[in-house]
C-alpha positions in Angstrom: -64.2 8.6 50.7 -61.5 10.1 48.1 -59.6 6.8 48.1 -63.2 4.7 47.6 -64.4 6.9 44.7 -61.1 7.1 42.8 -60.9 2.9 43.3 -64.3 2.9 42.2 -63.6 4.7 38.8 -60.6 2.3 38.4 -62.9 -0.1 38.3 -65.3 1.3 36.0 -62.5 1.9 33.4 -60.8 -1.7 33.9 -64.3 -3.1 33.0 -64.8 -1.4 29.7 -61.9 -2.1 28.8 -61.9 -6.0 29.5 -65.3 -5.4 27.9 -63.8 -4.0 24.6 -61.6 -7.0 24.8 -64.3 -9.5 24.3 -65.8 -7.5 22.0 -62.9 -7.0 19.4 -60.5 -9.8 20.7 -56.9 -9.7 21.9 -55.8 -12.0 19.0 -54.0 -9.2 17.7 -51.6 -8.7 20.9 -50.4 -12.0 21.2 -50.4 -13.0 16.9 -46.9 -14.6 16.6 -45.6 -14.6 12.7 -45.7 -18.2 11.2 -42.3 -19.6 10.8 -43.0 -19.3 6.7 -43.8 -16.1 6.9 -42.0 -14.0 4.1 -39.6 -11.0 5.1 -41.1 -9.3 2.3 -43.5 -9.5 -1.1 -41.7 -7.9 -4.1 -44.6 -8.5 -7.0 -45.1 -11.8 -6.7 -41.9 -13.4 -5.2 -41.8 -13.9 -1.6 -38.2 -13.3 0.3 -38.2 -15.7 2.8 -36.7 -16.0 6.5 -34.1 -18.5 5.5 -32.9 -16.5 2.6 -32.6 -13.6 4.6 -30.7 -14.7 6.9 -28.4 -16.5 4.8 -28.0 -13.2 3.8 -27.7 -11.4 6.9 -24.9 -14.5 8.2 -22.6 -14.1 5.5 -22.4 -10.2 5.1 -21.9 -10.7 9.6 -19.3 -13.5 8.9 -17.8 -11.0 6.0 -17.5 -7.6 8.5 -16.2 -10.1 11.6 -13.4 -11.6 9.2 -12.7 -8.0 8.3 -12.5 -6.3 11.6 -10.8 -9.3 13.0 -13.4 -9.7 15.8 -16.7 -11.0 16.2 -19.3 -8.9 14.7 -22.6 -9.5 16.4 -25.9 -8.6 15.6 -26.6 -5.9 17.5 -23.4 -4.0 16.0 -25.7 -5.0 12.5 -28.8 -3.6 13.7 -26.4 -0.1 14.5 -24.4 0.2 11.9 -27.4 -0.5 9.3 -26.5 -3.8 8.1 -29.7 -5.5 8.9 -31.5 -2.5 6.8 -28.9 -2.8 4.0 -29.5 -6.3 3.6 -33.0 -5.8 3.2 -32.5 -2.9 0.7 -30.7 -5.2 -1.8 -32.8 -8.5 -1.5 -35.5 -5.8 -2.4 -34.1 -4.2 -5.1 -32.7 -7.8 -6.4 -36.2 -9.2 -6.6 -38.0 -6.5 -8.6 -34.7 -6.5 -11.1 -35.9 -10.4 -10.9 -39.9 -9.5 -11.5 -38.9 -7.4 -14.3 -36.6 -10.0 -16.0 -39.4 -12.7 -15.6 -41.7 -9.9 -17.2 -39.5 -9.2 -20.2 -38.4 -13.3 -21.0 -35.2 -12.5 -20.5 -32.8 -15.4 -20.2 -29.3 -16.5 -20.9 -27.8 -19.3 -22.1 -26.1 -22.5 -21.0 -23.3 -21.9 -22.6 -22.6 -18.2 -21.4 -22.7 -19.7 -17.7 -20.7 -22.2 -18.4 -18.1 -19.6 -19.9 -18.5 -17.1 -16.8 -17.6 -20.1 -14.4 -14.5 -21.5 -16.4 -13.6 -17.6 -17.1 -13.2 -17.1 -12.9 -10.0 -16.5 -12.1 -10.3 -18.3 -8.4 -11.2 -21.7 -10.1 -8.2 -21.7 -12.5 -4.8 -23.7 -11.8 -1.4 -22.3 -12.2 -1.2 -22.6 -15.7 -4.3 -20.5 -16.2 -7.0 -23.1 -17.2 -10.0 -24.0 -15.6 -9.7 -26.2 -12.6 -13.1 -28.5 -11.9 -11.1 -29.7 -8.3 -10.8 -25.7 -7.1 -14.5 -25.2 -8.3 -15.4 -28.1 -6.4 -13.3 -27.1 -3.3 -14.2 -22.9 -3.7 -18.0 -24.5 -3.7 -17.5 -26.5 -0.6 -15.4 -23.5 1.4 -18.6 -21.0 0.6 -21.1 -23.7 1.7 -22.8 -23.6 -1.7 -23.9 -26.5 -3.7 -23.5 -26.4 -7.4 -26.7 -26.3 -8.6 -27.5 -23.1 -6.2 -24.2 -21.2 -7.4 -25.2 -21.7 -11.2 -28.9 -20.9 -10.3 -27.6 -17.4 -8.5 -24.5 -16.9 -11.3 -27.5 -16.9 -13.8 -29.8 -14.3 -12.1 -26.6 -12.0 -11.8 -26.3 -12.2 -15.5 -29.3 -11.6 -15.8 -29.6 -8.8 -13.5 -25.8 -7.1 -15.2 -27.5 -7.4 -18.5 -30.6 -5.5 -17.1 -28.5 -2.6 -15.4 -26.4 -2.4 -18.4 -29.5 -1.4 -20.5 -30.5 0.8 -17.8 -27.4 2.3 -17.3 -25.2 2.5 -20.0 -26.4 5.3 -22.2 -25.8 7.9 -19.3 -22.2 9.2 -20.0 -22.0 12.5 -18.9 -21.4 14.9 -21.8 -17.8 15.7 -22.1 -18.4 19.6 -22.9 -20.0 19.4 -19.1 -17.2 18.0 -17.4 -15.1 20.8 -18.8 -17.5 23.7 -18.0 -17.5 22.3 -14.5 -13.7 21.6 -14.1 -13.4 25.2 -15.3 -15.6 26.5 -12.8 -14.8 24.5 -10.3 -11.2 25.3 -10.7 -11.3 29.1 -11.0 -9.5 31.1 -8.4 -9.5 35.0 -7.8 -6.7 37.1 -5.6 -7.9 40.2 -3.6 -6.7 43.2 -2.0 -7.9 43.4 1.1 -8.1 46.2 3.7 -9.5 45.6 7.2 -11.3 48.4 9.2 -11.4 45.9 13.1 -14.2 47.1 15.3 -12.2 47.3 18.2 -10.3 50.5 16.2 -13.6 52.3 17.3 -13.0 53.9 20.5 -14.4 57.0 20.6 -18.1 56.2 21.1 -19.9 58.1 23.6 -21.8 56.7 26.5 -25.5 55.5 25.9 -28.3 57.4 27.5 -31.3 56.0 29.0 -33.5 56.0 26.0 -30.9 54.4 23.8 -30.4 51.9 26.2 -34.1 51.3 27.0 -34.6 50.9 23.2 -31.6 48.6 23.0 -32.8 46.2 25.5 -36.3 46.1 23.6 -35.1 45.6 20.3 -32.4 42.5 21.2 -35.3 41.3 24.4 -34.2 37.7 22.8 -30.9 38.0 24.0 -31.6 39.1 27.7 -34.6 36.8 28.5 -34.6 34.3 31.6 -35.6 31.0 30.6 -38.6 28.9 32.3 -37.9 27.9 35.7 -40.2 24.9 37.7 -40.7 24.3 41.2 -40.4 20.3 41.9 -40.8 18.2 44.3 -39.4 14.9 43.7 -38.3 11.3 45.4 -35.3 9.3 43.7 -35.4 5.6 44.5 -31.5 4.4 44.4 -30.7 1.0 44.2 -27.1 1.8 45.9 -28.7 3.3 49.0 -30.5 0.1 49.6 -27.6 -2.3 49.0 -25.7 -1.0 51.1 -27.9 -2.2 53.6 -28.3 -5.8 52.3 -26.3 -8.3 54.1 -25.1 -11.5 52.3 -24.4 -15.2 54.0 -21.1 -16.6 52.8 -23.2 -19.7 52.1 -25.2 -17.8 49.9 -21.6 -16.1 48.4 -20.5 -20.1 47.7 -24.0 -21.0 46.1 -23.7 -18.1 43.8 -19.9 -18.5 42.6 -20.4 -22.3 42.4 -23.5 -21.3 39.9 -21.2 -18.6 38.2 -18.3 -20.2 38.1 -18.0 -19.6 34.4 -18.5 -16.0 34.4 -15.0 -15.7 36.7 -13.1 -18.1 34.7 -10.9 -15.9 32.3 -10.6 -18.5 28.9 -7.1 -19.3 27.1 -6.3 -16.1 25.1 -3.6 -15.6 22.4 -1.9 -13.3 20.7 -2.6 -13.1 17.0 -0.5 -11.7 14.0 -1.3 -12.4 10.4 -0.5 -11.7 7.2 -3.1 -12.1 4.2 -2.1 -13.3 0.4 -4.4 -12.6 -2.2 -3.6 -16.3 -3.9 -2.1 -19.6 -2.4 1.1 -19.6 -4.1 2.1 -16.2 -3.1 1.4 -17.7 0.6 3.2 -20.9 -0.2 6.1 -18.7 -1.1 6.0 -16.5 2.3 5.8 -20.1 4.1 8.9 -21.3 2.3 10.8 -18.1 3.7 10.2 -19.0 6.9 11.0 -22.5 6.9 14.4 -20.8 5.8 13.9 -18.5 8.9 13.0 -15.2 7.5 11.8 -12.6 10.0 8.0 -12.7 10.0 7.7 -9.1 9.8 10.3 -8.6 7.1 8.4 -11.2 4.5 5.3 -9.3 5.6 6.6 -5.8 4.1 8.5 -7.4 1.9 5.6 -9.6 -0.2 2.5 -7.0 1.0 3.7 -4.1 1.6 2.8 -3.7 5.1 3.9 -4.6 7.8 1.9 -7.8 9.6 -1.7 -7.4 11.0 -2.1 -7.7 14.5 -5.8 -8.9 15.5 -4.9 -8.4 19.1 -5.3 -10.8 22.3 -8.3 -12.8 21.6 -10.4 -15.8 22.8 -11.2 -18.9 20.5 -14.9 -17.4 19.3 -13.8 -14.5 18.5 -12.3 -15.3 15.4 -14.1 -17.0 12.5 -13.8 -21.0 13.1 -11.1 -21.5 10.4 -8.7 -19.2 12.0 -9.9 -20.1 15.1 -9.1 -23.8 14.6 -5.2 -22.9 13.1 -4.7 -20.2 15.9 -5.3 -22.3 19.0 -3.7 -25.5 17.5 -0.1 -23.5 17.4 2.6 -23.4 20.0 4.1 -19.8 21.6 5.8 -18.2 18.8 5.1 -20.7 15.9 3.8 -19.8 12.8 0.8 -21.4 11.0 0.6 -22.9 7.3 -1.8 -20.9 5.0 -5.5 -20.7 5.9 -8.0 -20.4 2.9 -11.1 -17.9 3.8 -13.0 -16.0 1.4 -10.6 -13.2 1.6 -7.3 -14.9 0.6 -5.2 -16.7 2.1 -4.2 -16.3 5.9 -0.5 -17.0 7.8 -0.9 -16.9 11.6 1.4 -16.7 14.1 0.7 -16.6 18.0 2.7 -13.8 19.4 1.8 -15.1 23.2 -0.5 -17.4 25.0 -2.1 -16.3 28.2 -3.3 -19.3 29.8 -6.9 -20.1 31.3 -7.4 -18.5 34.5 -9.5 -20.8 36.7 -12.1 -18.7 39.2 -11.1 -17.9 42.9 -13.4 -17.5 45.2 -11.0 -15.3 47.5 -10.6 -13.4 44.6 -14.4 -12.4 43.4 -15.8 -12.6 46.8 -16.2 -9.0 47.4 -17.3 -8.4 43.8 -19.7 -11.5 44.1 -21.3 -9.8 47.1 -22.0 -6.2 45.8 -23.2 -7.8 42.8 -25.8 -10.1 44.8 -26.7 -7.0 47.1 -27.1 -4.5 44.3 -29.4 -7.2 42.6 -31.6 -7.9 45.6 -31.5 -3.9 46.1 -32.9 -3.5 42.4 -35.7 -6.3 43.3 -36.9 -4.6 46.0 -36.7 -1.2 44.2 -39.2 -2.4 42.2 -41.8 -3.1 45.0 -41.2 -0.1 46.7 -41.5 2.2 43.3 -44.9 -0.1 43.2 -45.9 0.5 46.2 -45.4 4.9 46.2 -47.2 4.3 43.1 -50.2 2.9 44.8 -50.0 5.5 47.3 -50.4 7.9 45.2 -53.1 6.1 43.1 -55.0 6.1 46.2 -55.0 9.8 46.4 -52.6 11.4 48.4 -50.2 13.8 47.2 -46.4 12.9 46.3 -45.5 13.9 50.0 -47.9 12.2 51.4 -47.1 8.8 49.6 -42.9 9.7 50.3 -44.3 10.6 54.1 -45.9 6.7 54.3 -43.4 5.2 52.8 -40.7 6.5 55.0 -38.7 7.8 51.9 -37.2 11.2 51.8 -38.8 13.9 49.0 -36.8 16.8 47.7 -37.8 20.0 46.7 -36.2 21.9 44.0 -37.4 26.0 44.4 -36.4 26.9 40.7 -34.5 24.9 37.8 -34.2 25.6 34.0 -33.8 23.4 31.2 -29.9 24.0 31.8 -30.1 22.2 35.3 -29.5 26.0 36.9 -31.3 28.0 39.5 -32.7 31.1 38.9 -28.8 33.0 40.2 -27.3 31.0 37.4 -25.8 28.2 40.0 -26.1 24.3 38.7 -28.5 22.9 40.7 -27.1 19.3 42.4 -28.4 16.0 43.4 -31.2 15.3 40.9 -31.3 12.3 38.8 -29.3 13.2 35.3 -31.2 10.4 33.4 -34.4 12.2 31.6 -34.9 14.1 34.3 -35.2 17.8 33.5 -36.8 16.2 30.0 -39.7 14.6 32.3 -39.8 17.8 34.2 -40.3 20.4 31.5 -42.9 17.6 29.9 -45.4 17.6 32.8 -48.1 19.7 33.5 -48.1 22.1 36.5 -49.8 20.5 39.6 -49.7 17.2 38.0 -47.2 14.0 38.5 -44.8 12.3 36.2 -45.1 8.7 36.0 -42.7 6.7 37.6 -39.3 6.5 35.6 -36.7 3.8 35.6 -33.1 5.0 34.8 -30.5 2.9 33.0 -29.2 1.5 36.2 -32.2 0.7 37.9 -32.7 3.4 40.1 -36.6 5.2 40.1 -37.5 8.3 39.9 -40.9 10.5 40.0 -41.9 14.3 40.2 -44.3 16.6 41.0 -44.4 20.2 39.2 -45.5 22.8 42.2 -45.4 25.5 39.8 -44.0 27.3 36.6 -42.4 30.7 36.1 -42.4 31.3 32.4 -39.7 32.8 30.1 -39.8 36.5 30.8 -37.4 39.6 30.0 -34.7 40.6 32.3 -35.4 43.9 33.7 -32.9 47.0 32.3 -31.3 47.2 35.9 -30.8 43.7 36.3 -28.9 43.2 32.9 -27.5 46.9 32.2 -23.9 45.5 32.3 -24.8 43.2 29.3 -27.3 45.4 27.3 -24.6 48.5 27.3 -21.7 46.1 26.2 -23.9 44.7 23.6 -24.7 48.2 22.3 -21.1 49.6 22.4 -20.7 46.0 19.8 -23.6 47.1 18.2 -22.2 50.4 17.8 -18.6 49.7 16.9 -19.6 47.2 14.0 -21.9 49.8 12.6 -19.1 53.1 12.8 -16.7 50.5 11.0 -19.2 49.5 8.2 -20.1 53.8 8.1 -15.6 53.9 7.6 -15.3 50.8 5.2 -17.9 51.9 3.0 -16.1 55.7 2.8 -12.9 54.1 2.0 -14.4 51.9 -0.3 -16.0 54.8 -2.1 -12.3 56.9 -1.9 -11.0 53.1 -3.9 -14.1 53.4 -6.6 -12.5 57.4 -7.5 -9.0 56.5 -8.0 -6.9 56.1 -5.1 -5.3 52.6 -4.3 -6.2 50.9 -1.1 -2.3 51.1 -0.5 -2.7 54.6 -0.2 -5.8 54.6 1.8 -4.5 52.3 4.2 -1.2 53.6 4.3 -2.7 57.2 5.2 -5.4 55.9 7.5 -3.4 53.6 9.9 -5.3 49.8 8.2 -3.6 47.3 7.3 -3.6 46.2 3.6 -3.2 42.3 2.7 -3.3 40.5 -0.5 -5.3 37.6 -0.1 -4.4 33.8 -1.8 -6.2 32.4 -4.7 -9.3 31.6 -3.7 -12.5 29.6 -5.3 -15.3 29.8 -5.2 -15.3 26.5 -3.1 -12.8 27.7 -0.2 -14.2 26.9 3.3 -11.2 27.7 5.3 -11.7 31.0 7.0 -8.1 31.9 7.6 -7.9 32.1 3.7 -11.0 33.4 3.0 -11.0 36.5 5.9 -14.6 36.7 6.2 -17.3 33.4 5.0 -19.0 36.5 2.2 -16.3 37.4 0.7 -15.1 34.4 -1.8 -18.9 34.8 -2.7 -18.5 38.7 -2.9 -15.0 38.2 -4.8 -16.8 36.2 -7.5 -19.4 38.8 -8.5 -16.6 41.3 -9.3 -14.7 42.4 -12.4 -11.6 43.0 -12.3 -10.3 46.4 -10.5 -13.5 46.3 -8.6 -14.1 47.9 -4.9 -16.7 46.3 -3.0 -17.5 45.9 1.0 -18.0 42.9 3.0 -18.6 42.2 7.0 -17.0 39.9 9.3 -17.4 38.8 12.4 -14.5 41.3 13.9 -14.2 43.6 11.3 -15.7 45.3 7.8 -13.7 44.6 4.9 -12.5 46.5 1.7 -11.9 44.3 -1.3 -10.8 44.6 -4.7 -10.4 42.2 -7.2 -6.8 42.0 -8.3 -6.2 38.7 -10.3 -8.2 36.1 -12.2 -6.7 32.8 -13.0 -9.1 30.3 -15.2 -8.3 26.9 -16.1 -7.8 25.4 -20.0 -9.6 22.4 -19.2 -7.5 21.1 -22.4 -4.6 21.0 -20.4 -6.1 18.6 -17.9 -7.1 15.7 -19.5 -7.0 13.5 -16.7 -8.5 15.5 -14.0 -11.2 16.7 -16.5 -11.5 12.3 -17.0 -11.8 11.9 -13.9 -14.5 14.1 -12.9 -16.7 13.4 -15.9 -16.1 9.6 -14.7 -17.9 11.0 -11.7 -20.9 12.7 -13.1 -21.7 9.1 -15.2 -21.4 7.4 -12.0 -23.9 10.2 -10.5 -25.8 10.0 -13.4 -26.2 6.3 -13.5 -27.3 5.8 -9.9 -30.0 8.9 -10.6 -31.4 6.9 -13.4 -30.5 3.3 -11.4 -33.1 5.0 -8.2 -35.6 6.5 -10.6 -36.1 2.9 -12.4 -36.4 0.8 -8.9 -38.9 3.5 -7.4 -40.8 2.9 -10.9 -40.5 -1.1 -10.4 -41.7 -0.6 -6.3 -44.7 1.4 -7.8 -45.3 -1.4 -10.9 -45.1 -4.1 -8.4 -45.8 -3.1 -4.8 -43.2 -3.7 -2.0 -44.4 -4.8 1.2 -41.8 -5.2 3.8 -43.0 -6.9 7.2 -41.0 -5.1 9.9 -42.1 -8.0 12.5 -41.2 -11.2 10.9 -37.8 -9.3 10.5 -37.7 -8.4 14.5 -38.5 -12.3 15.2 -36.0 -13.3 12.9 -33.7 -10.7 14.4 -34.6 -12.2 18.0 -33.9 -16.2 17.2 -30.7 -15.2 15.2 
């Protein structure tokens, strides 16, 4: 009757629901983004899917020339490329909506001048070159008109950010009063009263300790513990009882074939030239037989790069082309890419290994069992959750199934028992996260790890986060008061000797006559983060709010400190004109960006940005 009534309810909600559907549609759920569908509206220019992934493929093609490796685009997605990308076609179009706005333009002439001013299209005599325009076009994959069009929106846009930005140096008399602060250091005297000098403490009584224990109950409570009950599914349990034909084995190798078949891989050194007569010149050494590392330090500096043992696609196609065309130690003639000018030469050539059966049989065979394992993991996880869709409890459902249940009789968030012991054999994936999310006397739903295994649990029962009784914790509570105690004495001493410091006496004398050693302390700033200089993370602070010859107290994590200010050193700014340069370089740059974010958050709130997250995704997934 249980079983009948709870299908029966199923029922009842599956209907409204299918109900609700024909009501309000399902067009929603299954809407796929036309293929014209803009990445995003900036005002009223559109960025659309082929510009952004023109976009997206050269900063990809850019990074994988760089790192000397394929850079695909899920390493984009991670490292925030796909985001940046976005962020700067943004920002370019409402510098573009403004600009159309104001009537700027720029002339003819002044593009013409910027493209015969470009270093890269000049010849060796320092004029413009129309043949290395032509050829610099056809290496970037960029038709003429389109580079003019895009050379005359970035004039556009400079002349823009120039208004914007140029009026924000940072006053010089700021730069100085910050150098000079900055650059201030102070020396103290410092005498150290440790906590472990205290050793004549008497033992706590009852009350103390009773009081003790209430006052720091956050440091002796036991956490929450659960009772669970729970069945792992595991995908290597079942393989190990799949058996594989050998005709099968054949079928499947035959189909991978590919997969076992390790391709040609080679070796790879380069050296990079910023222009092509500098790598003409390294090619004429070697054709004299100069060392190819020696012309490498030699013209760069550095010795050559080595891009490691790689396979033909992972290298950008023009390297890739001059790299696999070479012989075993042969060097290449320069190739041209957009970040000079390369010289290859193949270190070693590991030729293509061709697949052997013998060879991947056993790996072919776990593979095929742990698969088949996985697929009927699935059914059986289906099935326990029918079971216990039907009513019955998780036992029940592991009893019917024939699958063994395990009961945990107390676990923290930690993973320990309730006598401090790691508890074992539970699945580490989200498990004790699923466990401390579910209601007691309810079950999890059914949780697939990374590696396919399943997993659900039941919470029998909860023991919340209570205090630690005195007598199960007194060791703890009376070594936490004698701290306790011991910190305070030698705060009660440092602030007596600091007193004796303020009347006259030197902390020399003090410490001489009191047994505590007595340091003088490096120039510090106010800045200084290393501890070892500093004594204790107060005192620079401290230091700083002193004059001269004054005594003042500071605590550390061991110890209470003594200190007197002994020496101030400032800095004439005057005397550091390139430092002082420097840093007020810094605050424009700082200043310029400030007023560079404020102006595009007032274009995105003049013209409305609207970014659509899903066309991005689809592009994302046909990329």
């Amino acid at each position: 009757m249980r079983k009948f009534v709870i299908k029966a309810v199923t029922f009842i909600i599956f209907g409204i629901l299918i109900a609700s559907f024909a009501v309000w549609g399902i067009g929603d759920i299954f809407q796929v983004s036309s293929p014209n569908a803009p990445v995003a509206q900036v005002g009223d220019i559109e960025i659309g899917q082929q510009e952004f992934t023109r976009n997206l493929t050269r900063e990809v093609n850019r990074l994988s020339a760089r790192l000397g490796s394929r850079f695909d685009i899920e390493q984009a997605r991670a490292l925030g490329v796909v985001d940046q990308i976005v962020s700067q076609m943004v920002g370019g179009a409402l510098f573009d909506q403004k600009i159309a706005d104001l009537g700027l333009t720029v002339s003819d002439n002044l593009v013409k001048r910027r493209i015969s001013e470009e270093p890269s299209f000049k010849n060796d005599a320092g004029q413009f070159d129309p043949n290395r325009f032509i050829q610099a076009l056809q290496v970037s994959n960029v038709g003429e008109q389109e580079f003019v069009q895009g050379l005359r929106r970035d004039v556009l846009r400079q002349q823009l950010l120039s208004a914007i930005t140029k009026s924000a140096p940072a006053p010089r008399r700021l730069a100085e009063t910050l150098y000079s602060y900055r650059e201030e250091t102070r020396v103290a005297r410092v005498l150290s009263v440790p906590n472990n000098s205290i050793v004549d403490l008497p033992e706590p009584d009852e009350p103390a300790l009773q009081a003790f224990h209430k006052e720091f109950s956050s440091k002796f409570m036991a956490p929450e513990y659960r009772a669970i009950e729970f069945v792992h599914l595991r995908a290597e349990d079942l393989a190990a009882e799949v058996a594989i034909q050998e005709t099968e084995l054949q079928a499947e190798f035959e189909a991978r074939r590919e997969d076992f078949t390790v391709p040609e891989r080679r070796g790879i050194e380069q050296i990079v030239f910023d222009d092509e007569a500098a790598a003409n010149a390294a090619m004429d050494s070697f054709r004299d037989g100069a060392n190819f590392e020696a012309v490498a330090q030699d013209r760069t500096g550095q010795p050559p790069v080595d891009l490691g043992t790689v396979e033909r696609g992972e290298l950008p196609n023009e390297l890739s082309d001059a790299a696999f065309n070479l012989n075993e130690g042969e060097i290449g003639e320069p190739v041209k890419t957009s970040f000079g000018w390369h010289i290859l030469r193949v270190r070693e050539i590991l030729p293509r290994e061709e697949a052997d059966f013998e060879k991947v049989q056993e790996e072919l065979a776990q593979d095929m069992a742990m698969s088949r394992a996985i697929e009927s993991l699935v059914s059986i996880a289906n099935q326990l959750d029918d079971e216990l869709a039907g009513g019955n409890t998780l036992s029940e459902a592991a009893d019917s199934l024939n699958l063994p249940a395990r009961r945990i009789r107390a676990i923290d968030r930690d993973g320990r028992d309730d006598q401090g012991a790691a508890v074992e054999g539970f699945p580490a994936e989200r498990f004790l996260e699923i466990a401390f999310d579910t209601a007691p006397g309810q079950d999890s739903l059914m949780t697939e790890t990374s590696n396919g295994d399943f997993f659900i649990l039941h919470v029998d029962s909860v023991t919340a986060s209570q205090l630690r009784p005195l007598g199960d914790v007194r060791a703890e509570v009376v070594e936490l008061w004698r701290d306790a105690r011991r910190a305070e004495k030698a705060r009660e001493i440092g602030n007596a000797l600091a007193e004796r410091a303020r009347l006259g006496q030197s902390l020399e004398e003090i410490g001489k006559a009191e047994g505590y050693k007595v340091e003088i302390s490096e120039p510090l700033s106010r800045f200084e983060s290393d501890p070892a200089r500093s004594f204790a993370p107060a005192l620079t602070s401290k230091l700083f709010d002193l004059a001269p010859g004054e005594v003042d107290t500071v605590a550390a994590s061991d110890s209470h400190i003594v200190l007197e200010l002994v020496e101030v050193t400032k800095v004439d700014p005057a005397s550091k004109e390139t430092e002082v340069a420097a840093l007020r370089e810094g605050l424009s740059n700082a200043m310029r960006n400030d007023l560079l974010e404020q102006f595009v958050e007032t274009l995105r709130g003049e013209y409305g940005v609207t970014i659509d997250q899903g066309v991005i995704d689809n592009v994302m997934a046909a990329y």
